[in-house]
C-alpha positions in Angstrom: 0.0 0.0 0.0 1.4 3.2 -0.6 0.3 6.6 0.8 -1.6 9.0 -1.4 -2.3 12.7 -0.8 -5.9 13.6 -2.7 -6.9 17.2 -3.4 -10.0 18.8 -4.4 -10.9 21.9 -6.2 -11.6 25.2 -4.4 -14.7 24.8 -2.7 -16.5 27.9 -1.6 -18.5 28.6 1.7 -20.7 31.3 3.2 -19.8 32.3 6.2 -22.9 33.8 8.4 -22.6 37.4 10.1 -25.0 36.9 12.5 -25.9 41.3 12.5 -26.1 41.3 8.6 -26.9 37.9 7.3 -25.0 36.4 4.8 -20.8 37.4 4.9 -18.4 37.0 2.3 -17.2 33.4 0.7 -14.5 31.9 2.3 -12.5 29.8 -0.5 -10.5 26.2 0.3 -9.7 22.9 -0.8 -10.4 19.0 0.8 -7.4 17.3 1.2 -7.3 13.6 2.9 -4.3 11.3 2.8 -5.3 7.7 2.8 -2.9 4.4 2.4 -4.2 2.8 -0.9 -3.5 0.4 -3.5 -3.8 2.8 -6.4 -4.4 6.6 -7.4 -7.8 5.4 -8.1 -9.1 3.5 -4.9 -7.6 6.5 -3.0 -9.7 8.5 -4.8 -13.0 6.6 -3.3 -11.5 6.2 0.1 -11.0 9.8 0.5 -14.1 10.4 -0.8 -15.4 8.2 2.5 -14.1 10.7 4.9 -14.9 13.6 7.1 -12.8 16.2 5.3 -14.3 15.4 1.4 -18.3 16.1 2.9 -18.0 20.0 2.0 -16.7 18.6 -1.6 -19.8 16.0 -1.9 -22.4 18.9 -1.1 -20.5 20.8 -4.1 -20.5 18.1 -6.0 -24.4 16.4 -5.5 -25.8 15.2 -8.6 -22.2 15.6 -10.4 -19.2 12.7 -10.3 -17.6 13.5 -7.8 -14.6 12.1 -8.7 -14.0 14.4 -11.4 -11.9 17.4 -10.5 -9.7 15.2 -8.1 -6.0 15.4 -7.9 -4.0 12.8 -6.4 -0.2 12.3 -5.9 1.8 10.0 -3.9 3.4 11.4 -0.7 7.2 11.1 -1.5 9.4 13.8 -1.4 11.5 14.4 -4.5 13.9 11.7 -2.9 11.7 9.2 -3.0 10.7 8.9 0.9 7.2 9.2 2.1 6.5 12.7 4.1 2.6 12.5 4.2 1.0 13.4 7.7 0.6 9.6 8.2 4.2 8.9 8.5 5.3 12.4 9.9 2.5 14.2 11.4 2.7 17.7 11.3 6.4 17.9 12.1 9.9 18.2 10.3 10.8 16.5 7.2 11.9 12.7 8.4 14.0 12.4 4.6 17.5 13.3 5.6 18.5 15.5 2.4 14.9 17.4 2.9 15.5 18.0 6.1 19.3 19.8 5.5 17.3 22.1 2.7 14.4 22.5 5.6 16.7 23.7 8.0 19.0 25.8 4.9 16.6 27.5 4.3 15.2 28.0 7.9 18.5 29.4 8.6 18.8 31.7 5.7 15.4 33.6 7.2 
């Protein structure tokens, strides 16, 4: 199985000002990484959770599949740096994580 990172269009949402009704639209994307066999089976397992429901509502009565980006979680080095394997932390790819500090440095 292989870790797959799966991105939707911008999806827009109303955000509610409760003085003056309706506010402005706040723009954003689904994103969901899921441990699949393929591009395509990721596609339907992200599709199953939490963070693709904003993209169904968009979506209802059109394929909801269409639209979807997917790509694998690797880092241009080949090692996976998806959330699954790294959480929300530092690179864990040793090269990536001598350009991650480089250029944390350089700031």
């Amino acid at each position: 199985m292989t870790h797959y990172i799966v991105v939707s269009e911008e999806v827009g949402e109303v955000i509610p000002i409760l003085d003056y009704g309706q506010g402005p639209i706040e723009y954003f994307r689904c994103v969901a990484v899921v441990d699949a066999p393929n591009p395509s089976k990721a596609k339907a397992m992200a599709l199953k959770t939490k963070e693709f429901n904003a993209w169904l509502e968009e979506c209802s009565g059109d394929n909801p599949f269409v639209g979807l980006k997917v790509e694998k979680g690797l880092c241009p080095h080949g090692i996976c740096q998806c959330e699954i394997c790294c959480g929300n932390d530092e690179p864990t790819c040793p090269e990536c994580l001598i350009e991650f500090n480089k250029d944390f440095n350089e700031l």
